[in-house]
C-alpha positions in Angstrom: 132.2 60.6 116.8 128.2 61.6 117.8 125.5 61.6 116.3 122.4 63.9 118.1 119.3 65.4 117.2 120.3 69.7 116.7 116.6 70.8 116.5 113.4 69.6 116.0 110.6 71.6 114.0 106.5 71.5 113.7 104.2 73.7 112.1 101.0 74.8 113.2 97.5 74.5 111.8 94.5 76.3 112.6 91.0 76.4 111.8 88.4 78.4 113.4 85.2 78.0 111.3 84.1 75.0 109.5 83.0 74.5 106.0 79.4 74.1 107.5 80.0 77.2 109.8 80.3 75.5 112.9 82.9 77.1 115.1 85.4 76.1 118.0 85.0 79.0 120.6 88.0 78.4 122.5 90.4 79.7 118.9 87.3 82.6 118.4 89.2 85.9 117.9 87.5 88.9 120.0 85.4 90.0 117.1 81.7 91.8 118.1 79.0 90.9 116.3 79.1 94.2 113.8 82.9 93.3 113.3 81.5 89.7 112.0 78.7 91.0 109.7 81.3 93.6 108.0 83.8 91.0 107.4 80.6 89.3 105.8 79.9 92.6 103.6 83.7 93.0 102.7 84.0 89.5 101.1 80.4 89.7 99.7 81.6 92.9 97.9 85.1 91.3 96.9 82.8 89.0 94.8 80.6 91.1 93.2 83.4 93.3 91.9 84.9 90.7 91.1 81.9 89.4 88.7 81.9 92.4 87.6 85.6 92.6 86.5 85.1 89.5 84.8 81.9 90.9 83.0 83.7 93.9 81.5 86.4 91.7 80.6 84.6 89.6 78.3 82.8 92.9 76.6 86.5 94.3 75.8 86.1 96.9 78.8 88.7 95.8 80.8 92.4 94.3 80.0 93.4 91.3 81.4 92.3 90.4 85.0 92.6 87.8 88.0 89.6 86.5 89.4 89.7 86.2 93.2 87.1 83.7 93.8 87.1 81.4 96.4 90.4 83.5 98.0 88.1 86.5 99.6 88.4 85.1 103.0 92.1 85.0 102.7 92.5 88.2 101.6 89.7 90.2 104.0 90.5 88.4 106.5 93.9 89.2 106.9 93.4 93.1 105.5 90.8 93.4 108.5 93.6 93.1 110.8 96.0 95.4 109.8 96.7 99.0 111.0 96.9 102.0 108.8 100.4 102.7 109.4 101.1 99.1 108.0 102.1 98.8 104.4 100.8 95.8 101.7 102.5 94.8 98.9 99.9 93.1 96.7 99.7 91.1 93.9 97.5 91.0 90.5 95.1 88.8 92.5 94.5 90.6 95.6 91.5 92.6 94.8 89.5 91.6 97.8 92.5 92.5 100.1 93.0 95.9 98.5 88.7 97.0 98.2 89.1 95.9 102.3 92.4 98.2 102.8 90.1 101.3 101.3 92.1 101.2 97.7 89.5 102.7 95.3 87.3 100.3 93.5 87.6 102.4 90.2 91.6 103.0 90.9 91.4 99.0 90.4 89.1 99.3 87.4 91.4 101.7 86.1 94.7 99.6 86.7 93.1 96.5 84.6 91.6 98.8 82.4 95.6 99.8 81.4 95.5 103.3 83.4 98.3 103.0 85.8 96.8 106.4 87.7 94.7 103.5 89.1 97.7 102.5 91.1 97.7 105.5 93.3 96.4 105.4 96.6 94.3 107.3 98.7 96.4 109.6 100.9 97.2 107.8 103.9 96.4 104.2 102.3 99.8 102.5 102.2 99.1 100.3 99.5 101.9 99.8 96.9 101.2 99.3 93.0 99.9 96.0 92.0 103.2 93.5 91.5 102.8 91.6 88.0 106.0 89.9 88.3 105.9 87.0 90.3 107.7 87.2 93.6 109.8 90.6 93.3 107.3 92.4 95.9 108.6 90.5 98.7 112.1 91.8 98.6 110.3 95.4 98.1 108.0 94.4 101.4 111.1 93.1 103.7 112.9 96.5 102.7 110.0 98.7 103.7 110.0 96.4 107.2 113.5 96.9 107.6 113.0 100.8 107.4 110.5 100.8 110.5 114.0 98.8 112.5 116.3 101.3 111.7 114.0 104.8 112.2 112.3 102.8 115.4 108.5 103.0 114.0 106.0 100.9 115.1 104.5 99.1 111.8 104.9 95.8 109.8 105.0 95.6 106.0 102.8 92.5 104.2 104.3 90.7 101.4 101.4 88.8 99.4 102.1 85.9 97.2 100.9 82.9 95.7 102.3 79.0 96.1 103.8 79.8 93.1 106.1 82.8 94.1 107.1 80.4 97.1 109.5 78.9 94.8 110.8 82.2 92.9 114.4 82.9 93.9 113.5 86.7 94.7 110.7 85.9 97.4 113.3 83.2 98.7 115.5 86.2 99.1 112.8 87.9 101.1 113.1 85.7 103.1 116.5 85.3 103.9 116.9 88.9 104.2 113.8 88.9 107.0 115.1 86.3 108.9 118.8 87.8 109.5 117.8 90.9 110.3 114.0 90.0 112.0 112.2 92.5 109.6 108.8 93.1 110.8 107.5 91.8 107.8 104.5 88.8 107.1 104.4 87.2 104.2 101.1 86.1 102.9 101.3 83.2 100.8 97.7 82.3 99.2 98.3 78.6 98.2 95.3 78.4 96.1 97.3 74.9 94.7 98.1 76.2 91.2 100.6 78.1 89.9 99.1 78.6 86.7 98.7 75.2 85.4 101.1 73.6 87.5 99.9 71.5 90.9 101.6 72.5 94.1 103.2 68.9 94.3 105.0 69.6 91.5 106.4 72.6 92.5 107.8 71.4 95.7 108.4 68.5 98.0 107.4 70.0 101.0 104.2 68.9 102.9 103.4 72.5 103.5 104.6 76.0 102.1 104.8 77.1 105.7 107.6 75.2 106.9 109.6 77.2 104.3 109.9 79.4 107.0 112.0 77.4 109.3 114.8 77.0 107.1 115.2 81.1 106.7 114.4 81.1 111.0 111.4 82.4 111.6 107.7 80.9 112.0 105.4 79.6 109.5 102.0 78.6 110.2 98.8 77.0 107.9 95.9 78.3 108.2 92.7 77.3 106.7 92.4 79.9 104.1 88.9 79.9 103.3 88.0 80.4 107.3 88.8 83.9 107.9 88.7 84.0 111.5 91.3 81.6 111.3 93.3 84.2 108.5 92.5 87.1 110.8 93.7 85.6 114.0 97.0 84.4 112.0 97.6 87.6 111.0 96.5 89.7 114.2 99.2 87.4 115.8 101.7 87.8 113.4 101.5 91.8 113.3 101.7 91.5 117.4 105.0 89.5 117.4 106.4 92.0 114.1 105.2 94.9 116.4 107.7 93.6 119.2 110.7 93.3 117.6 110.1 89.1 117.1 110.7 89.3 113.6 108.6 87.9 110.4 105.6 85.6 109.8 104.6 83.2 107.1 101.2 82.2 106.8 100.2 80.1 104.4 96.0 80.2 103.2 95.6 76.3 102.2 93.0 77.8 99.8 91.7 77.3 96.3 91.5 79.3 93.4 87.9 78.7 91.5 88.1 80.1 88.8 90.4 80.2 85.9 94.6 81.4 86.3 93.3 84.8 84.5 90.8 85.8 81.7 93.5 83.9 79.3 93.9 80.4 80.7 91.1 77.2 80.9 91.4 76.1 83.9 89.4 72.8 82.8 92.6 71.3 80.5 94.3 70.5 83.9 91.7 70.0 86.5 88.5 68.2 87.1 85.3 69.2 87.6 85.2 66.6 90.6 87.8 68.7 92.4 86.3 72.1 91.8 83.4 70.7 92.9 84.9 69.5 96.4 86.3 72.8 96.8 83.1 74.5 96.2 81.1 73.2 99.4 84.9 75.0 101.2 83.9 78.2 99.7 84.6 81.0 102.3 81.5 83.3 101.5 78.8 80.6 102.2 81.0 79.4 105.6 80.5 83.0 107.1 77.2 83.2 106.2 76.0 79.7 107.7 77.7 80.8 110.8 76.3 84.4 111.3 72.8 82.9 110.5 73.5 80.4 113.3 74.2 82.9 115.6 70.9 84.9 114.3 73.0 87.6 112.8 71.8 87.3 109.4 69.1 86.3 107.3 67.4 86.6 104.0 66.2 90.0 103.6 70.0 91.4 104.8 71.3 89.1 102.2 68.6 90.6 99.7 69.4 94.4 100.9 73.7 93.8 100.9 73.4 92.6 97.4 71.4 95.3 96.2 73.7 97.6 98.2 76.9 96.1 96.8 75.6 96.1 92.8 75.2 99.6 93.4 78.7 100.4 94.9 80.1 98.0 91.8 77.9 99.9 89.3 78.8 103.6 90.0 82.6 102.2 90.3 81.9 101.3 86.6 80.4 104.5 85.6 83.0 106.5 87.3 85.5 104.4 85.8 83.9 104.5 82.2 83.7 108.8 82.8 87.3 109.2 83.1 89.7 110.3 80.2 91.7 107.7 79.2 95.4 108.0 79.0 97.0 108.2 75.6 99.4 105.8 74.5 101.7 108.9 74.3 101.9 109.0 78.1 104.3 105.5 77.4 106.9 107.7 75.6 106.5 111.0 77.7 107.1 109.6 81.8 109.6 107.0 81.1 112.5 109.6 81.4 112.1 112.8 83.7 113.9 114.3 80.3 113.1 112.4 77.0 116.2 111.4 75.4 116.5 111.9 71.7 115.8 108.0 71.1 112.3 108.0 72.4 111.8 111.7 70.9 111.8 109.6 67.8 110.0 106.9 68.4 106.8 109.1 69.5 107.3 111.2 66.3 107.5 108.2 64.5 104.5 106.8 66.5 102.5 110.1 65.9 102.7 109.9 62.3 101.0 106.4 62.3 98.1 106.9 64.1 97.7 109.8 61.8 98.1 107.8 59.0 101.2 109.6 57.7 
């Protein structure tokens, strides 16, 4: 009888930019200076739309939504370093990631507003339809990854998620599936420590969501998820290694969602202020900013001209959103079927009569 170690595992951590914007140059991805101050506008627009969204919300404009605060940096920063041929697979909180991968902000507007024509694309952007369910885009993500193996193309497919998703049995599936047949897939796990109103230590032993990764064999890594050098150069690396046959990639944002679950939920009946406080000074926006001005790339008047520049882009997303015919309910009845059966023939008749008052 013997007893021996089989394999021994770590996981990574990295963290580029501070919370005061102080950086360590030796981990500084090759980013010029114009490249840094866009990253800067992308978030800084990410947040304004997202105000926005929240706005129009409240004022019965806008169906249910997600806010994204306090995530931008995960979500630019890792849509800044993908390719156009690469697909995403996003969820109902990834607004920053998808205004950065060129989605439409009034196709988003659109989407929460109930018009699922907001879902479409731009030709060419390979962005799939917002996932509600919780975890079923990662199987969808690994299968579009698997494609590019068999037809020998050269792109990767991102699976987003939250820590909450991490312990759904379908993205656990995605997993599995990547790391038998080394999909060139990433899966981008936002662990904003709530899954709704439930703590990441209560949904799983684990010290960190990335070591999930080893048990499906491939690598996982932590990044600091409000630093997005540190999500771009994760993510960069990842697409690299997908790009060479290596296989998948999870990369887990330690991050922190600021505002509330959606417009539904109170946040404040299961955390304190004292927390969302302390995660406030991490914010990602701020970080950036402190940084750039270090390296005299920004000041006050660009901060005074981006915001007036960004209201607008927000505002005539708005108007162009507010112009557009809405759907009728009808459409619910008329594309479920390429041929309506008789069933749902009846059910709009019936439906038609109501709203007429019959």
């Amino acid at each position: 009888m013997a007893e021996k170690i089989l394999k021994t595992f770590s996981v990574k951590y990295l963290q580029v930019l501070d919370e005061n914007g102080r950086c360590d140059k030796k981990l500084m991805p090759k980013l010029s200076p114009g490249q840094l101050v866009e990253l800067y506008e992308l978030m800084v627009l990410g947040r304004r739309f997202d105000e926005k969204a929240l706005s129009l919300q409240r004022q019965g404009r806008l169906g249910t939504y997600a806010s994204v605060l306090g995530q931008e940096a995960a979500q630019v920063g890792a849509a800044y370093a993908l390719h156009d041929a690469d697909w995403v697979f996003p969820t109902y909180r990834d607004v920053a990631l998808l205004i950065a991968r060129k989605q439409p902000m009034v196709s988003l507007l659109q989407y929460f507003g109930g018009d699922e024509r907001g879902s479409i694309p731009p030709k060419g952007v390979k962005n799939f339809p917002i996932s509600i369910p919780v975890g079923t885009q990662g199987l969808h993500a690994v299968g579009v990854a698997m494609a590019a193996t068999v037809t020998k193309r050269k792109y990767a497919a991102v699976a987003c998620l939250g820590d909450g998703a991490s312990s759904e049995g379908d993205m656990n599936e995605a997993f599995n599936f990547a790391g038998v047949f080394k999909a060139p897939v990433i899966f981008l796990c936002q662990n904003n420590q709530y899954a709704i109103s439930v703590p990441v230590k209560q949904q799983t032993a684990a010290e960190t969501i990335a070591q999930k990764a080893i048990a499906f064999g491939f690598e996982g890594i932590r990044v600091d998820g409000n630093d997005i050098l540190a999500v771009y150069s994760a993510m960069a690396a990842a697409l690299k290694k997908a790009y060479r046959g290596e296989g998948p990639t999870l990369i887990e944002c330690f991050t922190y969602r600021l505002g509330n679950h959606t417009t539904s939920d109170d946040a404040s009946k299961y955390r304190s202020e004292s927390e969302v406080a302390a995660w406030r000074k991490k914010e990602p926006v701020l970080r950036l900013r402190k940084y750039l001005e270090s390296k005299k790339l920004w000041n006050s008047k660009k901060e005074e001209q981006l915001a007036a520049k960004v209201d607008r882009q927000v505002s005539a997303a708005v108007s162009e959103y507010e112009s557009v015919p809405k759907p009728g309910v009808e459409d619910i009845f008329k594309y479920t079927y390429a041929e309506m059966p008789q069933f749902l023939q009846q059910q709009l008749d019936e439906y038609k009569k109501l709203i007429e008052g019959r």
